[in-house]
Rosetta silent file (secondary structure, phi, psi, omega in degrees, C-alpha in Angstrom):
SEQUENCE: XXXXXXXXXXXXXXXXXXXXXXXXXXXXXXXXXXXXXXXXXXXXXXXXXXXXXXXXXXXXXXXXXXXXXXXXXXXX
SCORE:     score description
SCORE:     0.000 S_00000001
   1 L     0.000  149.021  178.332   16.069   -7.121    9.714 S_00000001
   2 L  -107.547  123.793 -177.527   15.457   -4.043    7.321 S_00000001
   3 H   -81.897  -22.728 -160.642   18.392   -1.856    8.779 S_00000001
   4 H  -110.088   -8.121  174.135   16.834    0.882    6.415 S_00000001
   5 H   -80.235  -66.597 -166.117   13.014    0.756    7.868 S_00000001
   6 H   -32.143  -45.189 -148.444   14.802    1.358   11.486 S_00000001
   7 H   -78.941  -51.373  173.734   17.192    3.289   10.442 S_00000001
   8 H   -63.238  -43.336  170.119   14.693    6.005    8.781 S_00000001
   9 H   -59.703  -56.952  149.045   12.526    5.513   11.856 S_00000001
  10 H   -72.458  -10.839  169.139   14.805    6.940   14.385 S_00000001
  11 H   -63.315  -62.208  175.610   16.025    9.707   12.273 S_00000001
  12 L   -37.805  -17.130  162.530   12.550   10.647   12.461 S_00000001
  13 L    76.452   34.010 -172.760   12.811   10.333   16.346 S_00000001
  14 L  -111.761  127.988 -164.220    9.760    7.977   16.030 S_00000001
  15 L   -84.740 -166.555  177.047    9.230    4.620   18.408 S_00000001
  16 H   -74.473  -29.300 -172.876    7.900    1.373   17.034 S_00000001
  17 H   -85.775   -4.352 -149.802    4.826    2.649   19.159 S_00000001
  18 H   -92.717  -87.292 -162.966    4.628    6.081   17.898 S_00000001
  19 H   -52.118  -30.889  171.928    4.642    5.060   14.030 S_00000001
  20 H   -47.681  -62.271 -176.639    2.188    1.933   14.867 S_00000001
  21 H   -48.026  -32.859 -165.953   -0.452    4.496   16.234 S_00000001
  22 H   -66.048  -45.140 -169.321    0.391    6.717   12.988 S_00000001
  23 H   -50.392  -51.411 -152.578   -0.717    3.070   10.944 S_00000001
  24 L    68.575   55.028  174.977   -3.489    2.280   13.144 S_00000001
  25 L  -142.414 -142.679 -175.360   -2.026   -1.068   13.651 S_00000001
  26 L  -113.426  137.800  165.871   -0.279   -2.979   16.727 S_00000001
  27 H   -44.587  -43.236 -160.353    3.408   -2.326   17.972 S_00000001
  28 H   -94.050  -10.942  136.534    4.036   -5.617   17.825 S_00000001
  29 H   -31.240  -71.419  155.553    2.863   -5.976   14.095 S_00000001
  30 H   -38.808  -51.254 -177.493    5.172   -3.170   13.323 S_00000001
  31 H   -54.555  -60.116 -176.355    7.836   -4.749   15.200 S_00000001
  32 H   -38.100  -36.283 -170.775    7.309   -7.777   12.792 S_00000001
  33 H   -94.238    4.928 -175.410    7.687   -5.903    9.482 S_00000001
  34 H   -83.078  -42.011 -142.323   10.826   -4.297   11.148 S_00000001
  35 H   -83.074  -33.853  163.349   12.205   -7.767   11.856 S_00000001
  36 L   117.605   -3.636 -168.284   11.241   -8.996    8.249 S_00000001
  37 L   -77.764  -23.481 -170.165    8.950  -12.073    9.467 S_00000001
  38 L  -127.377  166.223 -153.206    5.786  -10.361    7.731 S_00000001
  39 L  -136.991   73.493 -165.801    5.590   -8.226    4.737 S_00000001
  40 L   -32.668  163.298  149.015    3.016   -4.853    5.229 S_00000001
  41 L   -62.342 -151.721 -178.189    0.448   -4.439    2.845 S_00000001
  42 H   -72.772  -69.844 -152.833    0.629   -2.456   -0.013 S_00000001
  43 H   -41.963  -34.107 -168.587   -1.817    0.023    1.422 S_00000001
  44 H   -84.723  -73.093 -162.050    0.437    0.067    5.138 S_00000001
  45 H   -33.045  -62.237 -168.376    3.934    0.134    3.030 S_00000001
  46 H   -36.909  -70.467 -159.439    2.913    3.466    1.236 S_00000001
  47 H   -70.746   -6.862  162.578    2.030    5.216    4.174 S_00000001
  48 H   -79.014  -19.410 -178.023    4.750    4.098    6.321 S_00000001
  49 H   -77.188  -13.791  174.375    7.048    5.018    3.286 S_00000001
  50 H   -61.613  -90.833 -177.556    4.730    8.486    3.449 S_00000001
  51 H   -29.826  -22.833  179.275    5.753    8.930    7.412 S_00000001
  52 L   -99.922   -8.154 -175.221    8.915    8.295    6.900 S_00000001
  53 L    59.800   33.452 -163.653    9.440   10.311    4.019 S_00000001
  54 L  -100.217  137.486 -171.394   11.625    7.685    2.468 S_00000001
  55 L   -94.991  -34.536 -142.329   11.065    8.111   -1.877 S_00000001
  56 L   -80.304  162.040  148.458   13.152    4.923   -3.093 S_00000001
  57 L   -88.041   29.441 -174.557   11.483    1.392   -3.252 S_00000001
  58 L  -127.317   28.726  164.547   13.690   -0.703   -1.469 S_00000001
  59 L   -48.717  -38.820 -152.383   12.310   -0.179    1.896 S_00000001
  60 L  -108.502   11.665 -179.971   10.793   -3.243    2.282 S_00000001
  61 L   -68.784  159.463  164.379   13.575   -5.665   -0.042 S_00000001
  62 L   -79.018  155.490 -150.600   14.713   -8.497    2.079 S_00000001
  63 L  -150.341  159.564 -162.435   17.961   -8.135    2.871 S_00000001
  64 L    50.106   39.175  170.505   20.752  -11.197    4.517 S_00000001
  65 L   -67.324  149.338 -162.994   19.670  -13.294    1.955 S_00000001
  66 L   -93.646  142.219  179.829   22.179  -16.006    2.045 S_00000001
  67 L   -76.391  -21.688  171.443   23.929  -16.596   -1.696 S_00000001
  68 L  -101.513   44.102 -159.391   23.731  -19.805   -1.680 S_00000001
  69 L  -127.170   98.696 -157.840   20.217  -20.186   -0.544 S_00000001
  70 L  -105.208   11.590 -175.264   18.654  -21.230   -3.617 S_00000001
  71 L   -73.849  129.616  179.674   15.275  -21.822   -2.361 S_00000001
  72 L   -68.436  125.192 -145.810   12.468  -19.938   -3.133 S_00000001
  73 H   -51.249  -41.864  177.652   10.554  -17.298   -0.956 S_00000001
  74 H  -111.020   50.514  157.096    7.229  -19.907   -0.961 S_00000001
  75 H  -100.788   19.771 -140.021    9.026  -22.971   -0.227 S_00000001
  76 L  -117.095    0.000    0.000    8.454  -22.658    3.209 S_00000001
């Protein structure tokens, strides 16, 4: 889960369905990039990092990576 998209989303007092409509994309999209299964585009990351007003660039690192999980993101 990115604890720091969420987390920045409710400060902002903003639902999942709120900021989707802001995207022009589906709640349940959003929900996905919350949850970490999908990865916005570029073009969606900016402007949700715009709406949210967040400046750093680690919005969108993956995060409960396990340390010994030495496998690579496109071994899947």
């Amino acid at each position: 889960m990115r604890d720091i998209l969420i987390k920045c989303r409710k400060k902002k007092k903003l639902t999942q369905e709120n900021i989707s409509k802001m995207l022009g994309i589906g709640r349940s999209t959003y929900n996905a990039y919350e949850l970490g299964t999908i990865n916005p585009p570029l073009k969606i990351a900016l402007k949700i990092k715009e709406i949210l007003n967040y400046k750093n660039d680690d919005i969108f690192l993956i995060q409960n990576v396990s340390k010994t999980d030495n496998s690579s993101p496109n071994d899947s």
